[in-house]
MMTF fields as JSON, N, C-alpha, C and O atoms, coordinates in Angstrom:
{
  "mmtfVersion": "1.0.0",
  "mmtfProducer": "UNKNOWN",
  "numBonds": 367,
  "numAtoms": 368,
  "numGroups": 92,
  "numChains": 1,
  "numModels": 1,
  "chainsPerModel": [1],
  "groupsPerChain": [92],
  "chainIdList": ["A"],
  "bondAtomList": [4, 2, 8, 6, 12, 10, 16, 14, 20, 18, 24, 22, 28, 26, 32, 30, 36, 34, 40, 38, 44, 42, 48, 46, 52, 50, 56, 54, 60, 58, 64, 62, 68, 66, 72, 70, 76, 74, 80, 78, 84, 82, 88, 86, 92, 90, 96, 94, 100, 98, 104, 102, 108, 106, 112, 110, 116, 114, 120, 118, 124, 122, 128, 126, 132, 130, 136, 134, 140, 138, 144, 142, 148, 146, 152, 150, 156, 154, 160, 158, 164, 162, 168, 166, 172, 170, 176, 174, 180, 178, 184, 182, 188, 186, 192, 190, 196, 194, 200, 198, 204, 202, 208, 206, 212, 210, 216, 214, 220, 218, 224, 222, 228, 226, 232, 230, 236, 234, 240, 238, 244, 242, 248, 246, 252, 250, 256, 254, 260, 258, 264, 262, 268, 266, 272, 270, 276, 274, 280, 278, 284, 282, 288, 286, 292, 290, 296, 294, 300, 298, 304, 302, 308, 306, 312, 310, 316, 314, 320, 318, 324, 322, 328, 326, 332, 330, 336, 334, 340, 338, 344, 342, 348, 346, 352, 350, 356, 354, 360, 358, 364, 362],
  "bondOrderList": [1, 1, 1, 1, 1, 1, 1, 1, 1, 1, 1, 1, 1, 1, 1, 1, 1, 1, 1, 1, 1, 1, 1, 1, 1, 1, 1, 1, 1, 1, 1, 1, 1, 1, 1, 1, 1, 1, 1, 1, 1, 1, 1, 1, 1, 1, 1, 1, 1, 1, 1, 1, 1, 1, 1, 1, 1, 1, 1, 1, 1, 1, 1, 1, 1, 1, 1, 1, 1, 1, 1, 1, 1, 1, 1, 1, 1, 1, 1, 1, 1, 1, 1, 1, 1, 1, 1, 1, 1, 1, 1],
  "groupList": [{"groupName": "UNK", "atomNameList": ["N", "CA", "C", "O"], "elementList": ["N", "C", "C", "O"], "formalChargeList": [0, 0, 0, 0], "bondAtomList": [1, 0, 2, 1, 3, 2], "bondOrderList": [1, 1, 2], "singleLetterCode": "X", "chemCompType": "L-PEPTIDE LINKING"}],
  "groupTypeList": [0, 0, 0, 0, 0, 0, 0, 0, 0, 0, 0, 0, 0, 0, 0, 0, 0, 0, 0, 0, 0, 0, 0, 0, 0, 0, 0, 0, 0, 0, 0, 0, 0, 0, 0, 0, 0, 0, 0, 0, 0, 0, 0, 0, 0, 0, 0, 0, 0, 0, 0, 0, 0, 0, 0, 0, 0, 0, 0, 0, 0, 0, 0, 0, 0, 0, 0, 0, 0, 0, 0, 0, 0, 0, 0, 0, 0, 0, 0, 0, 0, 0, 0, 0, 0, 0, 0, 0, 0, 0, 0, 0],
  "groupIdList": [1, 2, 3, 4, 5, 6, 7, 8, 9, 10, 11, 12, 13, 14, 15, 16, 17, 18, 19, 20, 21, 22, 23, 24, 25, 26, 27, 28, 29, 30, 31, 32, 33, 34, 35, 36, 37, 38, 39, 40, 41, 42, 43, 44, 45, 46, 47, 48, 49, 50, 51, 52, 53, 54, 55, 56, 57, 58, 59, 60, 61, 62, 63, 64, 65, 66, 67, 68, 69, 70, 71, 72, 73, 74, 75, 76, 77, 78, 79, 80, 81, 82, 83, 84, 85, 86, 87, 88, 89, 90, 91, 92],
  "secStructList": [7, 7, 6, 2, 2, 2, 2, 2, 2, 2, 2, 2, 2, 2, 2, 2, 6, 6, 7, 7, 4, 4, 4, 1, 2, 2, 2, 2, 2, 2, 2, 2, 2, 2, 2, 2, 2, 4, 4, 4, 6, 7, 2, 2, 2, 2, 2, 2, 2, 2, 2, 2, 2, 2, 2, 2, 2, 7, 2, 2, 2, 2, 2, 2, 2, 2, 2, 2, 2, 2, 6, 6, 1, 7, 2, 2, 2, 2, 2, 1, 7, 1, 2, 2, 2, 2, 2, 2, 2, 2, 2, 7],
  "xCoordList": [102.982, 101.917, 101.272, 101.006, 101.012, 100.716, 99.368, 98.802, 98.597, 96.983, 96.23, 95.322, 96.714, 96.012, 96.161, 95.378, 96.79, 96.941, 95.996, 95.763, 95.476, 94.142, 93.398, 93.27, 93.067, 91.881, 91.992, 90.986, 93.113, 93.269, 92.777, 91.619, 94.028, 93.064, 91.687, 91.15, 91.095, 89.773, 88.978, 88.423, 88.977, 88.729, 89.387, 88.385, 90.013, 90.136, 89.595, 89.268, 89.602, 88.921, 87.795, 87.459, 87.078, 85.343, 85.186, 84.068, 86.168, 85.9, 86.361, 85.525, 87.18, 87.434, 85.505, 84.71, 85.319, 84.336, 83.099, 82.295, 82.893, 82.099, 81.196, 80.16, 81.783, 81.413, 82.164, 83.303, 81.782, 81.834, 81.528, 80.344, 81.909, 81.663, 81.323, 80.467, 81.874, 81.57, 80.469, 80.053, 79.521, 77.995, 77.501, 76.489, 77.655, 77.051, 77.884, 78.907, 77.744, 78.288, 78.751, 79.938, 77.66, 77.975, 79.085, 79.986, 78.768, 79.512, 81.256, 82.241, 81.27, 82.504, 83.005, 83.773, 82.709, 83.193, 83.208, 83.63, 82.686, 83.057, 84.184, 84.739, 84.47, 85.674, 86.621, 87.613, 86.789, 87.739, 88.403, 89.588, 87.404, 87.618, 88.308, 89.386, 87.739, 88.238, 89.586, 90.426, 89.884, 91.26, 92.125, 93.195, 92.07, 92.915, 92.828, 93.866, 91.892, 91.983, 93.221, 94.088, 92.809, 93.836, 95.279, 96.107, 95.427, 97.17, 97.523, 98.544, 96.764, 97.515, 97.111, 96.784, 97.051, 97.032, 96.296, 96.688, 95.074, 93.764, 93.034, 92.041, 93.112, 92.268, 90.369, 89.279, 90.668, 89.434, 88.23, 87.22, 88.681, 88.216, 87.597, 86.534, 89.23, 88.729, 87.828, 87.11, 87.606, 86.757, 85.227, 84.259, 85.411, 84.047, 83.452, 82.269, 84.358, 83.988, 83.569, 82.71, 84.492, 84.616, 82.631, 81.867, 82.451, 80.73, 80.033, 79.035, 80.322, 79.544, 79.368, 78.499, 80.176, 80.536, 79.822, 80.011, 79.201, 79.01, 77.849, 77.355, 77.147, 75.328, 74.826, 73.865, 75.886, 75.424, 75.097, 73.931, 76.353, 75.859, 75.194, 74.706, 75.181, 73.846, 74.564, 75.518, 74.02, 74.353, 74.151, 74.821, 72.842, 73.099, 74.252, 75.15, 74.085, 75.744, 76.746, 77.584, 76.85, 78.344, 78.542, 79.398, 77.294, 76.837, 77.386, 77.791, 77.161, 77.165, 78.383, 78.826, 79.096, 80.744, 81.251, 81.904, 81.535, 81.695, 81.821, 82.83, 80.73, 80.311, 81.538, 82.29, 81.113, 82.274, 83.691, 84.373, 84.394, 85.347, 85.968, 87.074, 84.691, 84.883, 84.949, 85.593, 84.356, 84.231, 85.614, 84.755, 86.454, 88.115, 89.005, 90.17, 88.824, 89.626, 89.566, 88.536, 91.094, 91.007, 90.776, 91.272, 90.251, 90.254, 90.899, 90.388, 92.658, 93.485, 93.419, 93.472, 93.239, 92.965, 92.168, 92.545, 90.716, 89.678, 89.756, 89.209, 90.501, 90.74, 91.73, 91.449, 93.115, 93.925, 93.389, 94.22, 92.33, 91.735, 90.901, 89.865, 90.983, 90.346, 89.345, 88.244, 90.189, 89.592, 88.041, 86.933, 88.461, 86.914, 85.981, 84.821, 86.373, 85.174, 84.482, 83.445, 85.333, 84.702, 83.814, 82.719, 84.397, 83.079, 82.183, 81.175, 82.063, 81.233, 80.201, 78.979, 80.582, 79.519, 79.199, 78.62, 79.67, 79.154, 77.739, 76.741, 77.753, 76.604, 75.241, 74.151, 75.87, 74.896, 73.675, 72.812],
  "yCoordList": [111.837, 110.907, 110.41, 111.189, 109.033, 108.528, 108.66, 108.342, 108.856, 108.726, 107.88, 108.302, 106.339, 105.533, 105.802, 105.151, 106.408, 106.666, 107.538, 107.639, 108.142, 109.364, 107.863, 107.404, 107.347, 106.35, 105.401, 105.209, 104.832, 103.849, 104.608, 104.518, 105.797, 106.518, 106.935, 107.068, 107.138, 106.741, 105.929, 106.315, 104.589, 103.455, 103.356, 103.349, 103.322, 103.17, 104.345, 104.219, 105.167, 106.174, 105.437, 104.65, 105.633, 104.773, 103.483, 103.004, 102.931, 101.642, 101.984, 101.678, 102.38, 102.588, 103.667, 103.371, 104.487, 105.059, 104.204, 104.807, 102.446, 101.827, 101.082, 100.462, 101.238, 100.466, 99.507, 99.711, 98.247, 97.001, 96.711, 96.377, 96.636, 96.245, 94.777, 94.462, 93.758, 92.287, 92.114, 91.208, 92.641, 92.952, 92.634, 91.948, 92.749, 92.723, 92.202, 92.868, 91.348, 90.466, 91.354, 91.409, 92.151, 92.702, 93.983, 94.065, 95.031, 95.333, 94.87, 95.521, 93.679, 93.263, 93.286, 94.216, 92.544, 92.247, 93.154, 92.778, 94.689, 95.777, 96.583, 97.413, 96.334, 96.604, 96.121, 96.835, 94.818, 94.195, 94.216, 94.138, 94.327, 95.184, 96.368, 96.525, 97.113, 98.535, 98.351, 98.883, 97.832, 98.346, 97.251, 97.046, 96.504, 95.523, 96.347, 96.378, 96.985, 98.177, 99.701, 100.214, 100.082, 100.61, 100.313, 101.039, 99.04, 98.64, 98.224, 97.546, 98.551, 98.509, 99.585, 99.426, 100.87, 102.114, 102.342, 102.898, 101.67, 101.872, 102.796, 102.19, 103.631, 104.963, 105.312, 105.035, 105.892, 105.354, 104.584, 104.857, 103.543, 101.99, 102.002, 101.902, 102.214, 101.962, 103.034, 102.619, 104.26, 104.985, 104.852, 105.234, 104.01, 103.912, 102.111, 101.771, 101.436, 100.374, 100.679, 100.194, 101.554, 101.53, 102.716, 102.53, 103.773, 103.827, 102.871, 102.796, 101.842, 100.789, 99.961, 99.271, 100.244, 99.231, 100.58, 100.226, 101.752, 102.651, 102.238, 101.639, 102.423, 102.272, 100.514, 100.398, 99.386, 98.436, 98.669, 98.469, 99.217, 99.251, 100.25, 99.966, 100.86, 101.988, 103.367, 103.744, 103.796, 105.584, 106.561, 107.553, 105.966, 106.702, 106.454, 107.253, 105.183, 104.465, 105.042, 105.519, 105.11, 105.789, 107.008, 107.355, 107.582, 109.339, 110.068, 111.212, 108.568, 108.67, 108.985, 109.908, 107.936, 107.736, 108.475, 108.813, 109.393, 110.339, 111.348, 112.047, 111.648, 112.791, 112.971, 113.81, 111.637, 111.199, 111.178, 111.498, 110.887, 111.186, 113.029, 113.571, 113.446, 115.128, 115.758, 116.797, 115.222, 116.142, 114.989, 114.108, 114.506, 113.948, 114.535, 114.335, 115.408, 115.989, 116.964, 117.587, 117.682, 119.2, 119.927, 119.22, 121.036, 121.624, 121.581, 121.492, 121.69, 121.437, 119.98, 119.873, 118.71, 117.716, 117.46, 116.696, 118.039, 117.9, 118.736, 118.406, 119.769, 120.926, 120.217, 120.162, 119.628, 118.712, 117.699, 117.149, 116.989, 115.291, 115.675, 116.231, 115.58, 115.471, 114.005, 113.675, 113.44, 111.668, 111.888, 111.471, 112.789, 112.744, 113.237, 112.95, 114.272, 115.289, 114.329, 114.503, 113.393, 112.607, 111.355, 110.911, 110.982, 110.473, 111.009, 110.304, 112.044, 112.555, 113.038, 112.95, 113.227, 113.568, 112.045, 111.993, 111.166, 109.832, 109.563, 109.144, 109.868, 109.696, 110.854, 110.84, 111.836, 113.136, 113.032, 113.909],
  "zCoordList": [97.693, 98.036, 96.744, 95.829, 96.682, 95.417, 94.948, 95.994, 94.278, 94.24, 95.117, 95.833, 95.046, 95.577, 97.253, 97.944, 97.724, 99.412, 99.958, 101.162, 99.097, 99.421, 99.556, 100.691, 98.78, 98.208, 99.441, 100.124, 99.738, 101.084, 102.025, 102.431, 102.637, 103.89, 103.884, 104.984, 102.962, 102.603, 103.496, 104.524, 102.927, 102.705, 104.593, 105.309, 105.013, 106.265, 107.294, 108.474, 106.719, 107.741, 107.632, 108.517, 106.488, 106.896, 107.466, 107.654, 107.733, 108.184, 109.774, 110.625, 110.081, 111.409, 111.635, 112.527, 110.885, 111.421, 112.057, 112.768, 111.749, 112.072, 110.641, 110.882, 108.95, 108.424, 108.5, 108.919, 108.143, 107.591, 106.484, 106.528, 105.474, 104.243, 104.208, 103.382, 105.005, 105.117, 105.309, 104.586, 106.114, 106.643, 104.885, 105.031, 103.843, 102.925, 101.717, 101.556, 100.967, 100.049, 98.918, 98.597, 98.229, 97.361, 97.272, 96.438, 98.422, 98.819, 99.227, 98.88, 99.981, 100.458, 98.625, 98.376, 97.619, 96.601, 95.572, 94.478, 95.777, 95.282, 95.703, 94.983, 96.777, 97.806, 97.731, 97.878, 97.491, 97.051, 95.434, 95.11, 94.72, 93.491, 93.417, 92.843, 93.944, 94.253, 94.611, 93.885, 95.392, 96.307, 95.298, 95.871, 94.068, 93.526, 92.322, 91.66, 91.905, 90.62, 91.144, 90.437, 92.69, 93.011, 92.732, 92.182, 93.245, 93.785, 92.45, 92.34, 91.265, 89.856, 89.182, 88.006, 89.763, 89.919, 88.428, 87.402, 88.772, 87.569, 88.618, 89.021, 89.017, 89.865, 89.14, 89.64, 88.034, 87.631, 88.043, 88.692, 87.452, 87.841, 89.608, 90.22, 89.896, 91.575, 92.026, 92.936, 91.719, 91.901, 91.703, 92.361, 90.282, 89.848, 90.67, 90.691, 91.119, 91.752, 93.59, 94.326, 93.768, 95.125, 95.486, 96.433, 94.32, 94.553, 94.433, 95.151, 93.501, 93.725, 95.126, 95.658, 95.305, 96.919, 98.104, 99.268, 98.019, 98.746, 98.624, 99.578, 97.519, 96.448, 97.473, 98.234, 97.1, 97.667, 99.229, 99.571, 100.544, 101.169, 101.997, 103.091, 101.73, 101.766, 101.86, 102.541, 101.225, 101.106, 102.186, 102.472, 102.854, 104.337, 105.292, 105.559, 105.782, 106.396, 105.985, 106.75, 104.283, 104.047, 104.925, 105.739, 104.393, 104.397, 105.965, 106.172, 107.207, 108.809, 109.029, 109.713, 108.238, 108.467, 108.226, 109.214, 107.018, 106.794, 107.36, 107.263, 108.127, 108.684, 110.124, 110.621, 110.299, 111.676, 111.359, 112.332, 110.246, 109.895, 109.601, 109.633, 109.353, 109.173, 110.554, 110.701, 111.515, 112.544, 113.049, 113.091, 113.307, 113.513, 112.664, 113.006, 111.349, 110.591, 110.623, 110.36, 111.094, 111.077, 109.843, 108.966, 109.283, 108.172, 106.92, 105.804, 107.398, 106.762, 105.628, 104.403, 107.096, 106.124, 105.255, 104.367, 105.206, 104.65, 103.169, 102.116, 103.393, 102.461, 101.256, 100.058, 101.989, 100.91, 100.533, 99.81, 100.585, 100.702, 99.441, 99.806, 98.194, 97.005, 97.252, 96.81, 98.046, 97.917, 98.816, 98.48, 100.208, 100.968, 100.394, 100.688, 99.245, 98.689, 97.501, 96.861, 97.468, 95.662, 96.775, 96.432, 97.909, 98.45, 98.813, 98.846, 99.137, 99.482, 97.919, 97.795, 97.538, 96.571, 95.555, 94.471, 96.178, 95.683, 96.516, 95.929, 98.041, 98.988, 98.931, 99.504, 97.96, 98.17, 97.173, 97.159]
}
């Protein structure tokens, strides 16, 4: 599994959880950053863009989704997912 596939399922778990990043401009265009720093496997970058895109649209919201994504993930997944724990301590 490549780095950036933690970072996508990511990025789609929270959005299926009920964010929208479009709801907010700055956001949408930190997101889009993010995931184009990904797919040229600048990880970094997309890491440090894609909190930006959390900070814009609100840290609680992230914080919800999250939560809702943890209680749909069995242990196992949560335990291998380096990617959920680095969001998560982006919202904390």
């Amino acid at each position: 599994m490549a780095k950036s596939d933690a970072f996508f399922n990511l990025i789609g778990d929270i959005q299926d959880a009920g964010v929208d990043f479009n709801t907010d401009n700055t956001a949408a265009g930190h997101l889009k950053a993010a995931i184009a720093y990904a797919n040229n496997d600048n990880m970094k970058q997309a890491w440090d863009t894609l909190e930006k895109a959390f900070k814009a649209y609100g840290k609680n919201a992230i914080k919800m989704a999250l939560d809702k994504v943890e209680k749909k993930r069995d242990k196992k997944d949560r335990k291998n997912n380096n990617a959920f724990d680095k969001a998560r301590n982006f919202v904390s």
